[in-house]
Structures are given as structure tokens and as C-alpha cells.
C-alpha positions in Angstrom: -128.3 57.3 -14.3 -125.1 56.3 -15.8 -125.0 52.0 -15.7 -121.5 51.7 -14.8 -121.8 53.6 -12.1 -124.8 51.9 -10.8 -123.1 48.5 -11.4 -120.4 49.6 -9.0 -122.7 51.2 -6.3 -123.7 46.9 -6.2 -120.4 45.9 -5.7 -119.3 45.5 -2.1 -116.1 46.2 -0.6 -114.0 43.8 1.5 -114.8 45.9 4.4 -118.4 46.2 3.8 -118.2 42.2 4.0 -116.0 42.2 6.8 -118.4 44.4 8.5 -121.8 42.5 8.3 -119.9 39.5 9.2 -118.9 41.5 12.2 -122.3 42.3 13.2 -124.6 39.2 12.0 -122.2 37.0 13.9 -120.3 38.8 16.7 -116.9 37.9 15.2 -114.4 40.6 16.8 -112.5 40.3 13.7 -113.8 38.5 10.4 -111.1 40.4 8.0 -108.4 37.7 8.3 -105.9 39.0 5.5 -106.5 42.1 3.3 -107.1 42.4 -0.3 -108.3 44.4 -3.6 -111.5 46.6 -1.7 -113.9 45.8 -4.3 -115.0 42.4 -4.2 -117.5 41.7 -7.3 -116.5 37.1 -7.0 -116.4 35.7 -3.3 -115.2 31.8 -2.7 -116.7 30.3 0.2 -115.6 27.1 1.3 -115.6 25.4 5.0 -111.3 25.2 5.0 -108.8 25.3 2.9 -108.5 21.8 1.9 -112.0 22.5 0.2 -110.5 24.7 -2.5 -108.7 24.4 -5.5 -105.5 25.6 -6.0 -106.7 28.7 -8.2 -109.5 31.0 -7.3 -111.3 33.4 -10.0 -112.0 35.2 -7.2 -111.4 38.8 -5.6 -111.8 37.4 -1.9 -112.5 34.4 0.2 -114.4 33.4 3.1 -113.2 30.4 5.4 -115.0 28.6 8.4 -111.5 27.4 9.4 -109.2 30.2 8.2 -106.3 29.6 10.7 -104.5 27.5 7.8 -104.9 29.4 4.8 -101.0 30.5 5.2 -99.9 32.4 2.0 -101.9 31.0 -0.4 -104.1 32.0 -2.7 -102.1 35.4 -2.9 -103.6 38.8 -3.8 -107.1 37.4 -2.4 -108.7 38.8 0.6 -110.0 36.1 3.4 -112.6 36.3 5.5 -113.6 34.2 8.4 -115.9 33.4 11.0 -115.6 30.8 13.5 -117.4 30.6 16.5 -120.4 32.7 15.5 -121.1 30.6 12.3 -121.1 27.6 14.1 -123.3 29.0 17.1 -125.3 30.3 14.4 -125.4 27.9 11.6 -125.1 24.8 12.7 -126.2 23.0 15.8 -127.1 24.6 18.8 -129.1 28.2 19.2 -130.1 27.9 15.1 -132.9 30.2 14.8 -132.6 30.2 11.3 -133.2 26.7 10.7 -135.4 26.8 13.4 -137.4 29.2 11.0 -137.4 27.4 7.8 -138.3 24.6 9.3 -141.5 26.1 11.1 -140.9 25.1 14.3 -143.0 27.1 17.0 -142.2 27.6 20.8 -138.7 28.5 20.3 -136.8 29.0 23.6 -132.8 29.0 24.3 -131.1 26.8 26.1 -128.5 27.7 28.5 -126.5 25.3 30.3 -124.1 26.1 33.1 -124.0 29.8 31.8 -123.7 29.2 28.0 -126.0 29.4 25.4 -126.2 25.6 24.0 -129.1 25.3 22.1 -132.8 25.8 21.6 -136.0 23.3 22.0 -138.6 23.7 19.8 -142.2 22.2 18.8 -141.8 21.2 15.4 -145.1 21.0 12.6 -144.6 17.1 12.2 -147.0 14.9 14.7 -145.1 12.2 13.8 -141.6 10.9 14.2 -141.3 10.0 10.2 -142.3 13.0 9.5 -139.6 14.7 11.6 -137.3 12.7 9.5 -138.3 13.6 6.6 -138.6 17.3 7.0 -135.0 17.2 8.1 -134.1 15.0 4.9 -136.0 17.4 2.8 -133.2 20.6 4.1 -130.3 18.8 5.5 -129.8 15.8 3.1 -129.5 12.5 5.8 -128.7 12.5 9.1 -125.8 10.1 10.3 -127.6 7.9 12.7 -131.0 8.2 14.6 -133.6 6.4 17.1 -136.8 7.2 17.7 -138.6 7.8 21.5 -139.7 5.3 23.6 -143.2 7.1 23.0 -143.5 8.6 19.6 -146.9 9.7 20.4 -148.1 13.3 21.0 -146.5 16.5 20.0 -142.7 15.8 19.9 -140.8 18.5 22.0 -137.0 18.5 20.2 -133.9 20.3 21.1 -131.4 21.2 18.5 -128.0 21.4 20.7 -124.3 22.0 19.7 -123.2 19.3 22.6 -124.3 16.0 24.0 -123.8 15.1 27.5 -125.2 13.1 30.1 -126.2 16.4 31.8 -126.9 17.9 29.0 -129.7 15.1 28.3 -131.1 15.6 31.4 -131.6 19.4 31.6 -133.8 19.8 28.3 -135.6 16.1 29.2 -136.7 18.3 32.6 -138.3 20.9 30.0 -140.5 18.1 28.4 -137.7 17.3 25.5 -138.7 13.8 23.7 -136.3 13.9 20.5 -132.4 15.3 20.8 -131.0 17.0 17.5 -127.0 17.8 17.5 -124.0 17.1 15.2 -122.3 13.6 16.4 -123.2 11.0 18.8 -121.4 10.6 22.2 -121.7 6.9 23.7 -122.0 8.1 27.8 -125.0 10.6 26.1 -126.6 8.5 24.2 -127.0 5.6 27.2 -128.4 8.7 28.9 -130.8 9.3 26.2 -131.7 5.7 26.0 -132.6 5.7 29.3 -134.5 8.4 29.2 -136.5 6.8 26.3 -135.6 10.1 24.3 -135.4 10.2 20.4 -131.9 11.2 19.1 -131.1 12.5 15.8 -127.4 12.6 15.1 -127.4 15.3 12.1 -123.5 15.1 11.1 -121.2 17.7 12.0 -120.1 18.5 8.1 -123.7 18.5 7.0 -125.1 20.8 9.5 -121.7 23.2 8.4 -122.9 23.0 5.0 -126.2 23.8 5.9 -124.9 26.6 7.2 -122.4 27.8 4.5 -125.6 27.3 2.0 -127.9 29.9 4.2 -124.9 32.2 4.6 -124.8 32.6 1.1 -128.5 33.1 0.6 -127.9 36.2 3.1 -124.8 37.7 1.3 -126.3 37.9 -2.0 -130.0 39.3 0.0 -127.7 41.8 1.5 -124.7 42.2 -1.5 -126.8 42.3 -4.8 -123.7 43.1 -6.9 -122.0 40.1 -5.4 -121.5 36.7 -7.2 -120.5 33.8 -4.9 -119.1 30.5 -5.7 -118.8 27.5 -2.8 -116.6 24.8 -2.9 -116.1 21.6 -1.2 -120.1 20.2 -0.6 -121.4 23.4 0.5 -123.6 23.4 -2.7 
């Protein structure tokens, strides 16, 4: 088999990319601005503001594509909003769910929309929770343990915190509440519920999730060579 030509059979186009963003994360339209159709470098950053002013790059994927204007010129961009974050971040995770082991995985859907899942994580122990989380986000922002650390801990990973929010998964035995950022009226909920709370950090779960979404373009592109900007290493 002639090498070139096997070399280019590896390299995706941009509507190849545009497509399995399309399907892994139910974006109607991830192709946000056309480009040169083979794409052997993709730049991945959160926004804008994450990049440098010069890309070696044939194409670029954005969380937050709305203000990429006419920059970067001659580049495709790519985007995904809401899926990535529904996906990738907080809320219905699976993926982290997976890497982190954690068994009894059910959605949660609150007032007809899918908000999160709760989970039974490996760890017996609330330091041990901690850590594991440490170990594959990097930190957290802020956290409290349970009233009663004891026992399996029950978690739910969610993409909001509200009052009634708390009080749904606590009625499904949740001890410990995973999401991005702290809300005071929630957290007094939480409190009073004697429920852990693990603030995670809104950027660090996105980078989380630029990380993984990498990790799955290259599985699924093996011609393609990424580069991430802005934290997302």
C-alpha cells in the first residue's frame, strides 16, 4: 500500500469532525465557520480568550465559540455548547462516572430535565472521596463533609444547586452533593440536611472535560494531532 496514501486515509476532514461532534453530543450544528476539509492539527481551547493570537492549526474547536468573530482566518471552528457541558462536566457525566468506578449509576431528572446522576462511589470513606477526585480533577474549590460520614456514601454529581434540588436526590438516599459552584440558599439546604457538598469548580470540571474530549478524538481520528490551550492540559 502506497504510505502517502494511507497517511491521508488518517486524516480527517472538517466534516467528518463536525459530524461525530454532531452525534456524540447532540449538537444540531457543531461546524461554526468553514475551512480547508482536511484537518491533520486541531486547537482546542474553552474560548477564545484561551488562544493565542496565531494558530499552526488547520481548524479549531471552541466550548464558547459565539465570539470567535473573524479571527484566526482561513481556520475552521468547531463548537459544542450545551452537549459538552451536559456531557463533560457536571451533571449526567457518565464518563467520569466511569473512570472513576462508581457503581449504581442512575439519572436524575428534575422538573423534566435531565440534571444529573447519583452514584455509589468505591471509596468507604469521605477522604477517600477526596482524594479520588484530587487524583482526576486536580482540587476542588471548597467542600464539607456529612453530618454522618459513615457507611457507603451515596453522591450525586449535578450541573445545578438548589434548595429543591437538594431535597430531591437527599429523598433518593444522597449523603455527599458534587456540582460546579456553591449557591448560599443551597448550601443552608444542604447543611440542614447534614449532606456533604463538594464544590468542584466550574473551569476545572470544563477542563476535565476538554481533556477527555481529546482522548476521544484522537481514539476516533488516529491521523489527527491536537494541541489545547488555556489549562485544558
Amino acid at each position: 500500500m502506497n504510505p502517502e496514501r494511507s497517511e491521508d486515509a488518517l486524516t480527517p476532514t472538517l466534516h467528518a469532525l463536525a459530524g461525530w461532534l454532531r452525534a456524540e453530543f447532540d449538537e444540531p450544528a457543531p461546524l461554526k465557520r468553514g475551512g480547508p476539509q482536511e484537518v491533520r492539527r486541531l486547537a482546542l481551547a474553552l474560548e477564545p480568550a484561551d488562544l493565542p493570537p496565531a494558530l499552526d492549526a488547520d481548524a479549531l474547536f471552541l466550548h464558547r465559540s459565539l465570539r470567535v468573530g473573524e479571527r484566526w482566518p482561513g481556520l475552521g471552528v468547531l463548537g459544542v455548547h450545551d452537549g459538552f457541558d451536559l456531557a463533560l462536566t457536571t451533571g449526567p457525566n457518565h464518563r467520569l462516572a466511569r473512570v472513576l468506578g462508581w457503581r449504581e449509576v442512575r439519572e436524575v431528572v428534575w422538573q423534566e430535565q435531565l440534571k444529573g446522576i447519583t452514584a455509589t462511589p468505591p471509596q468507604e470513606g469521605w477522604g477517600e472521596l477526596l482524594a479520588a477526585l484530587h487524583a482526576e480533577l486536580g482540587g476542588e474549590d471548597s467542600a464539607w463533609p456529612p453530618a454522618d460520614a459513615s457507611g457507603p456514601l451515596r453522591l450525586a454529581l449535578m450541573n445545578a444547586m438548589t434548595p429543591g434540588l437538594i431535597e430531591h436526590v437527599a429523598e433518593q438516599g444522597v449523603r455527599v452533593y458534587l456540582t460546579g459552584q456553591l449557591r448560599t440558599s443551597a448550601s443552608a439546604a444542604a447543611r440542614a440536611r447534614g449532606m456533604g457538598v463538594i464544590a468542584l469548580g466550574h473551569r476545572r470540571t470544563e477542563n476535565w472535560g476538554l481533556r477527555r474530549l481529546v482522548g476521544e478524538l484522537r481514539a476516533a481520528f488516529p491521523g489527527l494531532e491536537t494541541e489545547v490551550y488555556g489549562g485544558g492540559h
